[in-house]
Backbone bond lengths (Angstrom), bond angles and torsions (degrees), N, CA, C in turn:
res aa  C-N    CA-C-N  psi(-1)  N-CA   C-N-CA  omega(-1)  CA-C   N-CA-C  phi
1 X - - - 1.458 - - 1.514 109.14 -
2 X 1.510 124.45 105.01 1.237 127.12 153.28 1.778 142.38 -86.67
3 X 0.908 112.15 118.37 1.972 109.98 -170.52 1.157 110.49 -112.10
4 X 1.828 105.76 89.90 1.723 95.73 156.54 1.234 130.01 -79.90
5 X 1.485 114.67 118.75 1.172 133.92 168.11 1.919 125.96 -110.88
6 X 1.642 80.55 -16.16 1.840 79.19 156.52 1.833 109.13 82.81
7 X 0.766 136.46 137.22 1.540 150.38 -150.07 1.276 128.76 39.77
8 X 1.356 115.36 -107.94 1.666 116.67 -170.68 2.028 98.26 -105.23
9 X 1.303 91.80 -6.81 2.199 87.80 -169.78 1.856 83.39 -60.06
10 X 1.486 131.59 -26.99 1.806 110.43 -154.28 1.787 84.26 -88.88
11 X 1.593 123.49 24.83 1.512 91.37 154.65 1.638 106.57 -101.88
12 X 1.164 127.32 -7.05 0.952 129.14 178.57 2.258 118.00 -74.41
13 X 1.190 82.27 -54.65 1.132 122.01 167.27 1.365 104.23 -44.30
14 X 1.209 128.87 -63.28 1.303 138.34 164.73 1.405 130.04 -41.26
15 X 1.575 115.30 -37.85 1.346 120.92 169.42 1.278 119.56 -101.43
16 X 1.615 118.50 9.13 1.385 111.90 152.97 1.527 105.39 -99.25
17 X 1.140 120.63 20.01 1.452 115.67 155.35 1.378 110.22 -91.28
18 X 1.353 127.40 -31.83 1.839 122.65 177.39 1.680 121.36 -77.09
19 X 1.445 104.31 23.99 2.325 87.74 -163.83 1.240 90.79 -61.79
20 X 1.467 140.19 -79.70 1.002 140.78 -170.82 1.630 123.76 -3.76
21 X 1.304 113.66 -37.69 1.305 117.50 -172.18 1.127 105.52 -130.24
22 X 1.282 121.78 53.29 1.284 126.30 163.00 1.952 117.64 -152.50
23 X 1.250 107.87 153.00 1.581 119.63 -175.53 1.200 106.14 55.79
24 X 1.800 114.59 -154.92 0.863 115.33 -169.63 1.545 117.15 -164.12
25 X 1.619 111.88 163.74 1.665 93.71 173.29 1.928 99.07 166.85
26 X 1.916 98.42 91.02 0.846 107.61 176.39 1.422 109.40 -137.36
27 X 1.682 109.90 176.78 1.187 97.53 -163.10 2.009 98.89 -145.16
28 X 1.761 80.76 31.44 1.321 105.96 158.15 1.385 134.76 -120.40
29 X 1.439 131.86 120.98 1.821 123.48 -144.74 2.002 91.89 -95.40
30 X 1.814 110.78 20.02 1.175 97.99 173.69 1.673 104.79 -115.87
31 X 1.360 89.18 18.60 1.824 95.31 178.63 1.767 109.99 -57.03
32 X 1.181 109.13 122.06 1.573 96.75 161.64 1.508 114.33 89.11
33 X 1.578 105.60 -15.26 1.887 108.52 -170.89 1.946 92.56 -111.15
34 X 1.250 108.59 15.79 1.859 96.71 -174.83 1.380 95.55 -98.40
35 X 1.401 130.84 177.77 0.940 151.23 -144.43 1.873 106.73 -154.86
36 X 1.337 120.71 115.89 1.372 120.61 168.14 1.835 116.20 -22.80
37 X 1.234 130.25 119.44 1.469 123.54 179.70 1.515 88.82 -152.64
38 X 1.190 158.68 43.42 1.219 117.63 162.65 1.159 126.68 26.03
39 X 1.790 124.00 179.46 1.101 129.46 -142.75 1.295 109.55 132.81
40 X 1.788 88.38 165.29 2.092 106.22 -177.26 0.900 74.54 -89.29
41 X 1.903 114.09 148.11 1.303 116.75 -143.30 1.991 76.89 -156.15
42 X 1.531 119.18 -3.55 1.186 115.27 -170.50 1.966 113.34 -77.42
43 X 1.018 118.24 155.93 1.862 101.12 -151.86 1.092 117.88 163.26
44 X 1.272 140.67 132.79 1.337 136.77 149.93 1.476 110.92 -91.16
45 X 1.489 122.16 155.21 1.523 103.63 -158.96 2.003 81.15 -170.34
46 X 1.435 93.22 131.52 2.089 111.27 173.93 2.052 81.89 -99.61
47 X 1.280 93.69 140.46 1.594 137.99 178.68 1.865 84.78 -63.50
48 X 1.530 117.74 122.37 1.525 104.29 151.82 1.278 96.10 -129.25
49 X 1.437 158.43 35.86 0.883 120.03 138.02 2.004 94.08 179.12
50 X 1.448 113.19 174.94 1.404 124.09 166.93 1.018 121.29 -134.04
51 X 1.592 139.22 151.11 0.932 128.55 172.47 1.676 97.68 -164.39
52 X 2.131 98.76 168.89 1.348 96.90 -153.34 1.344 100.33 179.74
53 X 1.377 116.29 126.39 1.414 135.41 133.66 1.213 138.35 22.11
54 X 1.793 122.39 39.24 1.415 107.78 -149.02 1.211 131.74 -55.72
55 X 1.583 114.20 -12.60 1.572 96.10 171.20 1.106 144.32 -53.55
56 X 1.629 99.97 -20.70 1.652 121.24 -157.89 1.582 96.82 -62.51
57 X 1.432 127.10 -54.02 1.151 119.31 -168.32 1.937 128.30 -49.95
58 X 1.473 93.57 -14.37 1.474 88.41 167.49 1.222 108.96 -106.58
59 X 1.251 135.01 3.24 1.607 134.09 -171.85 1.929 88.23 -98.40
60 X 1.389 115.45 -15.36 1.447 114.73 171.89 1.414 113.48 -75.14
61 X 1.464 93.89 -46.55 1.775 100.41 176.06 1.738 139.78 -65.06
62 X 1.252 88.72 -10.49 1.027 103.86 179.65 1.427 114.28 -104.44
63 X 1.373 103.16 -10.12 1.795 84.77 165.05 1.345 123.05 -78.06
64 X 1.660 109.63 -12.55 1.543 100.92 165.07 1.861 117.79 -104.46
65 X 1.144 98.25 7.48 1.565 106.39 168.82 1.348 116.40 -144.32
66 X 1.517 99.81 84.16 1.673 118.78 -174.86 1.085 106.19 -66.26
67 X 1.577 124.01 -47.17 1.727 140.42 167.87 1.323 109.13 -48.24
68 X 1.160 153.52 -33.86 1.122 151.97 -158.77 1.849 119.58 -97.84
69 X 1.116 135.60 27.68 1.467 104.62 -142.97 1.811 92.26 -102.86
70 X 1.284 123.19 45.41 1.538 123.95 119.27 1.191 141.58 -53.77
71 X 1.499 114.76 -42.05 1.245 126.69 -170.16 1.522 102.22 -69.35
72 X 1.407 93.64 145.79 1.673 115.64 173.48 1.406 120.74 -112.36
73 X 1.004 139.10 167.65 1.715 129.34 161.57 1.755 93.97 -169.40
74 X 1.186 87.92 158.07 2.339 103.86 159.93 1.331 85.01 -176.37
75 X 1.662 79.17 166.26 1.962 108.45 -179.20 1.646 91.60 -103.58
76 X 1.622 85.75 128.53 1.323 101.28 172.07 1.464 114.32 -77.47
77 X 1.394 125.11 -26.07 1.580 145.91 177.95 1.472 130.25 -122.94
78 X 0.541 162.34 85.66 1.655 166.11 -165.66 1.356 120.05 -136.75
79 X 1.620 94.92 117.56 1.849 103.19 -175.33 1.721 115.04 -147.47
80 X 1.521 94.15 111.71 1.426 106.68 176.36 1.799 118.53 -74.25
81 X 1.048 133.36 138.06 1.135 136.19 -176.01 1.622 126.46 -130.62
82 X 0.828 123.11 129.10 2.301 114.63 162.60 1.759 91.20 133.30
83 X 1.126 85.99 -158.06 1.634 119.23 -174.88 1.494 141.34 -90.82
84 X 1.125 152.30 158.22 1.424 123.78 155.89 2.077 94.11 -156.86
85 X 0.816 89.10 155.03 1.454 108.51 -175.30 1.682 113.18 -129.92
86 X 1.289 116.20 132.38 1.921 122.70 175.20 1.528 80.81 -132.12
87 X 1.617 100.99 131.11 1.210 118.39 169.54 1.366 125.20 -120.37
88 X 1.135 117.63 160.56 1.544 114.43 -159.88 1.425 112.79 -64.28
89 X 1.635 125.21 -32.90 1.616 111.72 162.71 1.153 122.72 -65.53
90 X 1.410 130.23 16.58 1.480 135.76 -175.38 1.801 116.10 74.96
91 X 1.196 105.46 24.04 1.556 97.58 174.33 1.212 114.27 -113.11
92 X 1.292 151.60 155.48 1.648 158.75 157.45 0.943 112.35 -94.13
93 X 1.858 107.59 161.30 1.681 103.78 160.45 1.352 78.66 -141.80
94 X 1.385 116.61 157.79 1.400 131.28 167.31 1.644 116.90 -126.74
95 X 1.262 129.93 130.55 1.762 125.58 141.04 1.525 107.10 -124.34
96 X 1.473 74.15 127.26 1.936 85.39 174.23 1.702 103.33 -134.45
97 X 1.394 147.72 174.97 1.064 147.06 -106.90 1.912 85.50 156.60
98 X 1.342 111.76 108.75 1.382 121.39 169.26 1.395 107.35 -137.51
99 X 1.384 122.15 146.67 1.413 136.57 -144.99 1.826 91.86 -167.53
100 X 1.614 94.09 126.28 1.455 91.87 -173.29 1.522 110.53 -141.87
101 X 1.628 141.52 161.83 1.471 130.27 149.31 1.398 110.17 -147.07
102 X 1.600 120.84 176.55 1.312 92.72 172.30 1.861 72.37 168.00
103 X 1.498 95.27 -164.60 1.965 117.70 -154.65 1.496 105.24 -132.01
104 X 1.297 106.17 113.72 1.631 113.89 161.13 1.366 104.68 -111.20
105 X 1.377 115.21 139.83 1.631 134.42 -172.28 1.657 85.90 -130.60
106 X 1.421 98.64 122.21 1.584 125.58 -162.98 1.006 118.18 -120.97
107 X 1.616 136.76 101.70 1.434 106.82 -155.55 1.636 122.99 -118.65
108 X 0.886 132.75 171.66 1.965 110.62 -157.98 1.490 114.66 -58.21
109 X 1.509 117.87 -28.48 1.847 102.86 153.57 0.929 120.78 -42.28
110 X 1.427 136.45 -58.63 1.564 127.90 -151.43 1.598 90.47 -80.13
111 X 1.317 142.19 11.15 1.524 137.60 -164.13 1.247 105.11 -99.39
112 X 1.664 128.25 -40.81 1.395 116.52 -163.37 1.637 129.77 -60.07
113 X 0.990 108.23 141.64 1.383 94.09 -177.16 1.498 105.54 -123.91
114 X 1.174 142.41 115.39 1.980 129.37 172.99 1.679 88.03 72.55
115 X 0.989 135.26 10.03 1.709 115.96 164.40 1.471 110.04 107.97
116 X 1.656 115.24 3.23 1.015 122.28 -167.59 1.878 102.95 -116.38
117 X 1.135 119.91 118.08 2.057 101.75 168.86 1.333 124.10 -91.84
118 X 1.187 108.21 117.60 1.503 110.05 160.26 1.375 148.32 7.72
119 X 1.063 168.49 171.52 1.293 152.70 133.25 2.169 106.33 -100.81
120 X 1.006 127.97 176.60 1.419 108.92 -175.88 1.872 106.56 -101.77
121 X 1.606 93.92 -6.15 1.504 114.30 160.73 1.585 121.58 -72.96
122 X 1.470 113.79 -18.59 1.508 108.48 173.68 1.319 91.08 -107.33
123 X 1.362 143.00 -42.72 1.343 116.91 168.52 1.313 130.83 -57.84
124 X 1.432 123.89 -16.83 1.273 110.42 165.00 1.834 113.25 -77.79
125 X 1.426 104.98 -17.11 2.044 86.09 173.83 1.132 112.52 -97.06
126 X 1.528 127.29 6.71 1.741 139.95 168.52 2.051 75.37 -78.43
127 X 1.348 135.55 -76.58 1.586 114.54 -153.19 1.454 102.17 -69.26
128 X 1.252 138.42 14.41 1.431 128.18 -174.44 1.732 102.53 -109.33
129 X 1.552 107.77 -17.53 1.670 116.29 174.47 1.427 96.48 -71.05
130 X 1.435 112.10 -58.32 1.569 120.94 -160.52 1.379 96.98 -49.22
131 X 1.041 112.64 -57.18 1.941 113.58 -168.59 1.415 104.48 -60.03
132 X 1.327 103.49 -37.46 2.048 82.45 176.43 1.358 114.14 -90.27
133 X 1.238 134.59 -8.52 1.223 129.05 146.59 1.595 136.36 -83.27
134 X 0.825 102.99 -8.70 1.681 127.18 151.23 1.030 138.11 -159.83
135 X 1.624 91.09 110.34 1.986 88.34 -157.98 1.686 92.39 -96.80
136 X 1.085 128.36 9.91 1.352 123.33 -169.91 1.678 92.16 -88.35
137 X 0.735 139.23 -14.58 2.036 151.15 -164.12 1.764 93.03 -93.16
138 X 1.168 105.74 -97.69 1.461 98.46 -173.83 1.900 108.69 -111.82
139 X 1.167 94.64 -174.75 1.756 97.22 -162.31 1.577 99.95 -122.54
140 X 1.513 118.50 -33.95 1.533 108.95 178.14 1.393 86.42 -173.73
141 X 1.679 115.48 124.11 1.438 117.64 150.80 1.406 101.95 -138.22
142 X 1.558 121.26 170.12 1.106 145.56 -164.91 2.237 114.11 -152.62
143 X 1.294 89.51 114.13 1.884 71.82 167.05 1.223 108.74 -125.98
144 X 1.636 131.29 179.01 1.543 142.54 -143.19 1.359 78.41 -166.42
145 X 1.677 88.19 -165.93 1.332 100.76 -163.86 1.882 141.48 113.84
146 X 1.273 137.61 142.21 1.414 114.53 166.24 1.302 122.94 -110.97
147 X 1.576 107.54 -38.29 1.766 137.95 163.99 1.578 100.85 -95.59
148 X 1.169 106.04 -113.33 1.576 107.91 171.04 1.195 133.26 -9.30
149 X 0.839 165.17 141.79 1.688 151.70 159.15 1.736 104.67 -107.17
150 X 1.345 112.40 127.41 1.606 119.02 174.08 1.182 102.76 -102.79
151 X 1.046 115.38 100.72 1.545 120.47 175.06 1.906 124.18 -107.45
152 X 1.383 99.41 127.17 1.528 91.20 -160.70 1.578 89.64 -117.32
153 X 1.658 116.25 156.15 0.920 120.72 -159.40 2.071 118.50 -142.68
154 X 1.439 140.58 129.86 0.585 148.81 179.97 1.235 123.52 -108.41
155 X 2.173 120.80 104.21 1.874 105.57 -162.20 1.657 97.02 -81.84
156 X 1.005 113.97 146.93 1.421 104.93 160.21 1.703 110.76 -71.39
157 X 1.478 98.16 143.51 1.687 115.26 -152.03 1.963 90.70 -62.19
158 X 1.083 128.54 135.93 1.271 141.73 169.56 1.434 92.76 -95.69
159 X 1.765 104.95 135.62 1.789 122.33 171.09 1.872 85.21 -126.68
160 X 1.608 110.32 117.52 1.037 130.58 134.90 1.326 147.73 -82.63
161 X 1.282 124.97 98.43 1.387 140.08 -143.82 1.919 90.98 -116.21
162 X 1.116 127.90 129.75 1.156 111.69 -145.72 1.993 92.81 -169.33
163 X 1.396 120.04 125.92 1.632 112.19 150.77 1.879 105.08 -156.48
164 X 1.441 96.15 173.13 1.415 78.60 -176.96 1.876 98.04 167.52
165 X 1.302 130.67 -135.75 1.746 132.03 165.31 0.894 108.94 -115.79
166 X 1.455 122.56 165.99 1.543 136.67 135.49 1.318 130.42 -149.08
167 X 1.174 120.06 -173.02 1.408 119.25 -166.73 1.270 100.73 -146.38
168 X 1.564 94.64 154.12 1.802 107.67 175.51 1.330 112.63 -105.03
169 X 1.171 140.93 150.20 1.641 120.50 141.01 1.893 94.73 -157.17
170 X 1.620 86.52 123.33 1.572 103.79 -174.45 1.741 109.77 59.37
171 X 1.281 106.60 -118.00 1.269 93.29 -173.53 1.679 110.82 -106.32
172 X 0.810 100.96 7.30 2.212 108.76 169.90 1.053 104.33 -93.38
173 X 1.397 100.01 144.03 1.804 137.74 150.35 1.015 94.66 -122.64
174 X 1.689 68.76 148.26 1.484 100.83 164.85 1.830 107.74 -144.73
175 X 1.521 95.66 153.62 1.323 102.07 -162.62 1.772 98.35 -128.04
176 X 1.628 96.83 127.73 1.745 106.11 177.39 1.418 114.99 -108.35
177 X 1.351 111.82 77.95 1.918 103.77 -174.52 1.651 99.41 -53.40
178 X 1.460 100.44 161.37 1.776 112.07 173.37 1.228 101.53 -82.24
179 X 1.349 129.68 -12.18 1.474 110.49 168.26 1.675 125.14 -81.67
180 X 1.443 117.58 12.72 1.173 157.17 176.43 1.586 124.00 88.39
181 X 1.283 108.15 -13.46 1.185 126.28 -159.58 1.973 96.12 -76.82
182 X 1.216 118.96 149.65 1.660 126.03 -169.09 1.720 98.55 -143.95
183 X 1.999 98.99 163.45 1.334 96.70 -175.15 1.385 84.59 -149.23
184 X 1.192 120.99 151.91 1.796 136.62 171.26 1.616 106.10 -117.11
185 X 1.816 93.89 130.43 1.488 99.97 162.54 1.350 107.03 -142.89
186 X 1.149 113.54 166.42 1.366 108.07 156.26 1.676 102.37 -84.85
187 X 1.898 102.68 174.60 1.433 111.17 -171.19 1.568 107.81 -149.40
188 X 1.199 132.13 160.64 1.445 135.89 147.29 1.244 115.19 -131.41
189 X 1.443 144.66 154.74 0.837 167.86 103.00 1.528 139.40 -42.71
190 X 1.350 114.48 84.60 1.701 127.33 -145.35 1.786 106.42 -116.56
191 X 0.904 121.94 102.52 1.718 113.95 -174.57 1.848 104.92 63.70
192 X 1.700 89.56 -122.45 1.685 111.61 169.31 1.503 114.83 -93.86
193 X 1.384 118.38 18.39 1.485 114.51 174.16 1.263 107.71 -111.59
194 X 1.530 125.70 -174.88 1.053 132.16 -152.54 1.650 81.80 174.48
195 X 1.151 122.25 101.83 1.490 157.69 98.57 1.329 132.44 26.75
196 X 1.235 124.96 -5.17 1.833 103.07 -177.20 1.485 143.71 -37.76
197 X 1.254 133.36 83.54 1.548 126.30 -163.25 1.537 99.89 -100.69
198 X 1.179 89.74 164.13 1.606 123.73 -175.37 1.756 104.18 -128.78
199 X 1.492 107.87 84.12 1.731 94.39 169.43 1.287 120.44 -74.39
200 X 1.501 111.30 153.58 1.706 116.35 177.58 1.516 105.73 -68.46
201 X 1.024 137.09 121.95 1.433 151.36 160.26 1.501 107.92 -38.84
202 X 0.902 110.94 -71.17 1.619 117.91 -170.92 1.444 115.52 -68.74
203 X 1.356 105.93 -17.47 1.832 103.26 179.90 1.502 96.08 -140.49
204 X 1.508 124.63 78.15 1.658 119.95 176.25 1.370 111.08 -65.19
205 X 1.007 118.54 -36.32 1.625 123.78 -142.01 1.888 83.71 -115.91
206 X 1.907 120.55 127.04 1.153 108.73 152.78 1.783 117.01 -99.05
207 X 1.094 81.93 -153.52 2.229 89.26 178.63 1.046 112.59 -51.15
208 X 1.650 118.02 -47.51 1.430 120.32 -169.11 1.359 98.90 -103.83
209 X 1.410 123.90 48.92 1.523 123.75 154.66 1.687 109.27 64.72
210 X 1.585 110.34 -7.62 1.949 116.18 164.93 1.858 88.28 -70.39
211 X 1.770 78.74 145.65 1.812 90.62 157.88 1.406 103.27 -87.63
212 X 1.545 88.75 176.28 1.672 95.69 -165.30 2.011 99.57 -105.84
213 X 1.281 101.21 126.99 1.358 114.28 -178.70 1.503 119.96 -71.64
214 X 1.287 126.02 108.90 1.684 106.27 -172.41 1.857 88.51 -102.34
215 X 1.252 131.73 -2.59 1.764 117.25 -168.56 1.378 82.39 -139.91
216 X 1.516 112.27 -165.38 1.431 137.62 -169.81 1.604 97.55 142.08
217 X 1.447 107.44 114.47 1.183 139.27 164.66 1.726 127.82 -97.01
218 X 1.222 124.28 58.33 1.711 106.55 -147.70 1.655 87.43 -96.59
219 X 1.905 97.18 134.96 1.299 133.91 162.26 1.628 126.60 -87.87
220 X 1.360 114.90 112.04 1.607 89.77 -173.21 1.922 104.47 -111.41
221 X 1.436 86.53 138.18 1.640 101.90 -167.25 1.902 99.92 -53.08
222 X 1.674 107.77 154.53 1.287 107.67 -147.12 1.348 86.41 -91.24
């Protein structure tokens, strides 16, 4: 999903494209320490927790602000919620419920717009348009500031309602919603958990020969 809206709103804009891969909030102490294994993967399973990699969220941001790489941001809060089910004919259904906030520090580079910079007072009534013209994007932000801009941010909660196939082989899934759209992860299957990882692309392999985890989604069987 891309939104031109034109100046400094696509840094905002930009980091409600990363929640997924950012912060954290589980209430499992095997978040983030599992390791790709495959597994019977068939199950109904309630969401306890996510966790993740904080760098990733600016290595996200920056793919839509190559010009910028001052800017900072993280979610101060982030919480995945619902269900998901893999069933033995190979189909899923998922509802999950994500709710997010967190801090971008913006700094008068990423501001100019046509040759002119910003103040963090006109960027905050450029994010107060966006929200009333799409309140489905974010839910409440505000920035301050004189140089810098501190900009804090509220996503409006996303409900994913979701079913469709997938497939295993070794330690990948893959997932085919009927609305056509698909997602690849790796997975394990550990006791009563269930695993979703996200490896880092650019650095698979660490020191001790583990790949390097940038997500972790853990499901615990119902």
């Amino acid at each position: 999903m891309k939104i031109r809206l034109g100046g400094p709103v696509s840094i905002l804009i930009a980091i409600t494209l990363a929640p997924i891969l950012s912060a954290c909030s589980s209430s499992s102490g095997s978040c983030g320490k599992v390791q790709p294994c495959g597994g019977d993967i068939v199950g109904d399973y309630n969401i306890t927790g996510t966790c993740v990699n904080n760098g990733t969220i600016a290595m996200q941001i920056a793919q839509y602000l190559p010009n910028c790489p001052q800017l900072t941001a993280k979610l101060s809060s982030f919480n995945v919620t619902g269900t998901e089910s893999f069933n033995a004919d190979m189909t899923y259904n998922a509802d999950e419920m994500v709710t997010a906030s967190g801090l971008a520090m913006v700094p008068p580079s990423c501001l100019m717009s046509s040759g002119i910079t910003l103040t963090c007072a006109e960027l905050d009534l450029l994010l107060q348009q966006l929200i009333a013209t799409m309140p489905g994007q974010l839910q409440a932000a505000h920035c301050t500031g004189s140089t810098t801009c501190s900009c804090s941010f509220v996503l409006a909660p996303m409900h994913l309602l979701q079913s469709g196939t997938y497939t295993t082989s070794g330690t990948n899934l893959t997932l085919m919603a009927s609305d056509g759209t698909y997602a690849a992860d790796q997975y394990c299957v550990q006791k009563n958990e269930l695993h979703l990882v996200t490896v880092n692309a650019t650095m698979p392999i660490g020191a001790m020969g583990q790949v390097n985890i940038d997500s972790d989604t853990v499901e615990t069987r119902k």
